[in-house]
C-alpha positions as CSV (number, residue, x, y, z in Angstrom):
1,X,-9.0,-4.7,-28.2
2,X,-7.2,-5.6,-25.0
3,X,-8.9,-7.7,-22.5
4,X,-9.4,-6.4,-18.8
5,X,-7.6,-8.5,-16.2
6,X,-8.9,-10.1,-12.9
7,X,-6.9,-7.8,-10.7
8,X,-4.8,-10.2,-8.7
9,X,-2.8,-8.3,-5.8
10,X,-0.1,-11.1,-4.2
11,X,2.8,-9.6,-1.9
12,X,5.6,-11.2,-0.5
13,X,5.5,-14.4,-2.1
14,X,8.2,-15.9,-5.2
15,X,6.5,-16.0,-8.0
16,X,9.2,-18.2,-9.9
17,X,13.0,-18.0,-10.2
18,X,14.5,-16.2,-12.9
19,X,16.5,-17.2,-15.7
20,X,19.7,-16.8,-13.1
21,X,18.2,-18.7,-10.3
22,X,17.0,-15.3,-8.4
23,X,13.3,-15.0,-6.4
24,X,10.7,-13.1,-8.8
25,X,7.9,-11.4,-6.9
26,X,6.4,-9.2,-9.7
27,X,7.1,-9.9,-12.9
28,X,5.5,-7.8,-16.2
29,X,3.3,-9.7,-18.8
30,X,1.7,-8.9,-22.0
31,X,-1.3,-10.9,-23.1
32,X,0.3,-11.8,-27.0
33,X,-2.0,-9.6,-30.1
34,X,-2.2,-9.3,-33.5
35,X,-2.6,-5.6,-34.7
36,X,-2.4,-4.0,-38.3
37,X,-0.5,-0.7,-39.5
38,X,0.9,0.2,-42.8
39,X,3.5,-2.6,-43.1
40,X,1.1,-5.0,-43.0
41,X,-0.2,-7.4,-39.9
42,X,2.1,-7.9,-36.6
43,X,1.7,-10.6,-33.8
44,X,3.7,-11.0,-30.7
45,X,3.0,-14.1,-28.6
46,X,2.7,-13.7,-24.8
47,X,5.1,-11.7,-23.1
48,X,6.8,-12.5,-19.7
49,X,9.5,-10.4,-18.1
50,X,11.0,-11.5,-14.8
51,X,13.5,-8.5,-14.6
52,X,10.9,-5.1,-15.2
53,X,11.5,-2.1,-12.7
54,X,8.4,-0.2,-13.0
55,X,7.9,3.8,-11.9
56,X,4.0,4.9,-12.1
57,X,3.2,8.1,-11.6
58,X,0.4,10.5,-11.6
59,X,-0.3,14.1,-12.1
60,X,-3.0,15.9,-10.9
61,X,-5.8,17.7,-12.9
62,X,-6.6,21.0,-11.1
63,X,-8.5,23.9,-12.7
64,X,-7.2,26.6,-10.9
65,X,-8.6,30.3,-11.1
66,X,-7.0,33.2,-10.0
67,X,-9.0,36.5,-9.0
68,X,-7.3,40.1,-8.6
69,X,-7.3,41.0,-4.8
70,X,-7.3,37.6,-3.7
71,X,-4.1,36.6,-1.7
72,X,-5.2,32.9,-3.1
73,X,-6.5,31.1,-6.4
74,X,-9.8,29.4,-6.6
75,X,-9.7,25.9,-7.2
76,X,-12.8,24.5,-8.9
77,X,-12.2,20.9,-9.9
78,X,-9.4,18.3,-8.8
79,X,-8.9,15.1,-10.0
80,X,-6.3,12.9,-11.3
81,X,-4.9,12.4,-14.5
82,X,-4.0,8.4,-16.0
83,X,-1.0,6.8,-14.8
84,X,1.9,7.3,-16.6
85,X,4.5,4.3,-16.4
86,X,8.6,3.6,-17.0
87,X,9.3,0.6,-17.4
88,X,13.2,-0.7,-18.1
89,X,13.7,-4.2,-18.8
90,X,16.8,-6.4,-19.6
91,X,16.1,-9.5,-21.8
92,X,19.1,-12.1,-21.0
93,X,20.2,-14.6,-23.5
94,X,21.4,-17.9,-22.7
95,X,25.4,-19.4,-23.1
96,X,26.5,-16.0,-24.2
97,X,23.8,-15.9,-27.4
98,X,21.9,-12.8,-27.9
99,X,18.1,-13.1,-27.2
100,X,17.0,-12.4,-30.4
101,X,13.6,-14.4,-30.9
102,X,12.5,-12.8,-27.8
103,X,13.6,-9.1,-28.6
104,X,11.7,-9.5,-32.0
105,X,8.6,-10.5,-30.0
106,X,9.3,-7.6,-27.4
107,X,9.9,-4.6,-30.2
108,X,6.8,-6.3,-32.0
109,X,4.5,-5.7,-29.2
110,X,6.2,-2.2,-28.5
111,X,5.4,-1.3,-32.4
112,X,1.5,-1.7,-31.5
113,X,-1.0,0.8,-32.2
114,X,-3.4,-1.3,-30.2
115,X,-4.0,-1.1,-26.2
116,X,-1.7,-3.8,-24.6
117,X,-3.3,-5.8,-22.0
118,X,-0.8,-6.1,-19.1
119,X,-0.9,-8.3,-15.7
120,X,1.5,-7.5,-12.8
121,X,0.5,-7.3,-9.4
122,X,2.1,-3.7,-8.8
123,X,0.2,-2.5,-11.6
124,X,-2.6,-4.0,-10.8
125,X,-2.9,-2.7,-7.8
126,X,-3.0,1.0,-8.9
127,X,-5.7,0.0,-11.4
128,X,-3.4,-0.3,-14.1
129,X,-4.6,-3.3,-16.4
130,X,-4.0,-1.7,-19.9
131,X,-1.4,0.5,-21.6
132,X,-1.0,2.1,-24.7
133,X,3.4,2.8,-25.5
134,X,4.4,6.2,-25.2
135,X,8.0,5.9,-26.0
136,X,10.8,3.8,-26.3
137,X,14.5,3.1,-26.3
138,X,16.5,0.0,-26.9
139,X,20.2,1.1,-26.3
140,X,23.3,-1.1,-27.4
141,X,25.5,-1.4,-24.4
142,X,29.5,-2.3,-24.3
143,X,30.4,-5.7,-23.8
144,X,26.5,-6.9,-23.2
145,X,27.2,-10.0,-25.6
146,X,24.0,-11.9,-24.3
147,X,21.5,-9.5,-23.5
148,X,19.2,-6.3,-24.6
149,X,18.1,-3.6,-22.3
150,X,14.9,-2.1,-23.0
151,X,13.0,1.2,-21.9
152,X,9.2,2.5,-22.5
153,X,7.0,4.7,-21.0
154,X,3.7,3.8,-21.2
155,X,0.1,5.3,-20.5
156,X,-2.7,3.7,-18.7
157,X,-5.8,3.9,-20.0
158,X,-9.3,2.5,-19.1
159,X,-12.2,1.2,-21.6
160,X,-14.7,3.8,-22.3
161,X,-18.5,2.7,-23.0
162,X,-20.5,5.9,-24.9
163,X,-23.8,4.9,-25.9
164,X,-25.5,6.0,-28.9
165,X,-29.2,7.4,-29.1
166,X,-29.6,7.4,-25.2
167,X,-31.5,10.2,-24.1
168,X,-32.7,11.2,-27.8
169,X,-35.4,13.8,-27.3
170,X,-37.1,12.0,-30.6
171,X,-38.1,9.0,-28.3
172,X,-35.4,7.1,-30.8
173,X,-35.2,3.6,-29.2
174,X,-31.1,3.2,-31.2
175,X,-29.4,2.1,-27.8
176,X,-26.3,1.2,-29.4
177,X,-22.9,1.1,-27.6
178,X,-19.5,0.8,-28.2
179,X,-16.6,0.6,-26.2
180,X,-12.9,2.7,-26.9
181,X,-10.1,2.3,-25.0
């Protein structure tokens, strides 16, 4: 299971320069995993993408309820449903080779049925630490010789602890735990 990050929130300041020599101030990593599905056992090594535009959003949760003669609805519980994020990335090769180590390692770690572990300061900031992939789409584009554009929407989540045997009216003292994600 993913490890939670030390939410680390840093504005206006370069982070590195990119492959091209540009300023990065939030870049998208991956803490690297090893997961299992029915081809067998995948890893993917750490990922680090300088070039990620990221879109979060949010939905609410309202239960709404509507009563005949009211001119309004009743709303009984609000809250907010987990982020939902889009994240397009291009992966640029060097001297006009394609980057195909690092797209392996990239469609690896989108081919996990495990939660990702993910550190980026924008994300971070909205509470987003780990994802689970929705989606994604890895178009070929004309004349892109040296590089691989990459889309995924992704889905925050957040560890759940349910405890087992808490609470048992047969004075049980089982207090085991486990945590989902």
């Amino acid at each position: 299971m993913a490890k939670n990050n030390k939410i680390q929130i840093q504005t206006n300041r370069e982070l590195y320069k990119s492959k091209i020599g540009t300023s990065v101030y939030s870049d998208f990593n991956v803490t690297g995993d090893t997961y299992t599905d029915e081809d067998g056992e995948h890893s993917f090594t750490d990922i680090k993408i300088p070039s990620a535009i990221m879109k979060p959003s949010r939905e609410a949760n309202i239960v709404r309820t509507t009563i005949n003669g009211l001119n309004s609805e009743i709303v009984e519980y609000m809250g907010k449903k987990n982020f939902e994020v889009d994240i397009e990335i291009i992966i640029n090769g060097e001297n006009l080779l394609y980057p195909a180590a690092e797209v392996t390692n990239i469609l690896t770690m989108l081919g996990s049925n495990q939660v990702l572990s993910v550190n980026s300061w924008f994300l971070n900031m909205l509470g987003i630490t780990n994802i689970v992939i929705l989606n994604e789409t890895e178009p070929q584009v004309e004349g892109d010789l040296n590089n691989q554009r990459i889309s995924f929407k992704a889905l925050a989540v957040r560890p759940l602890i349910v405890q087992f045997g808490v609470g048992n009216s047969a004075g049980s003292s089982n207090n085991n735990s486990n945590t989902f994600a």
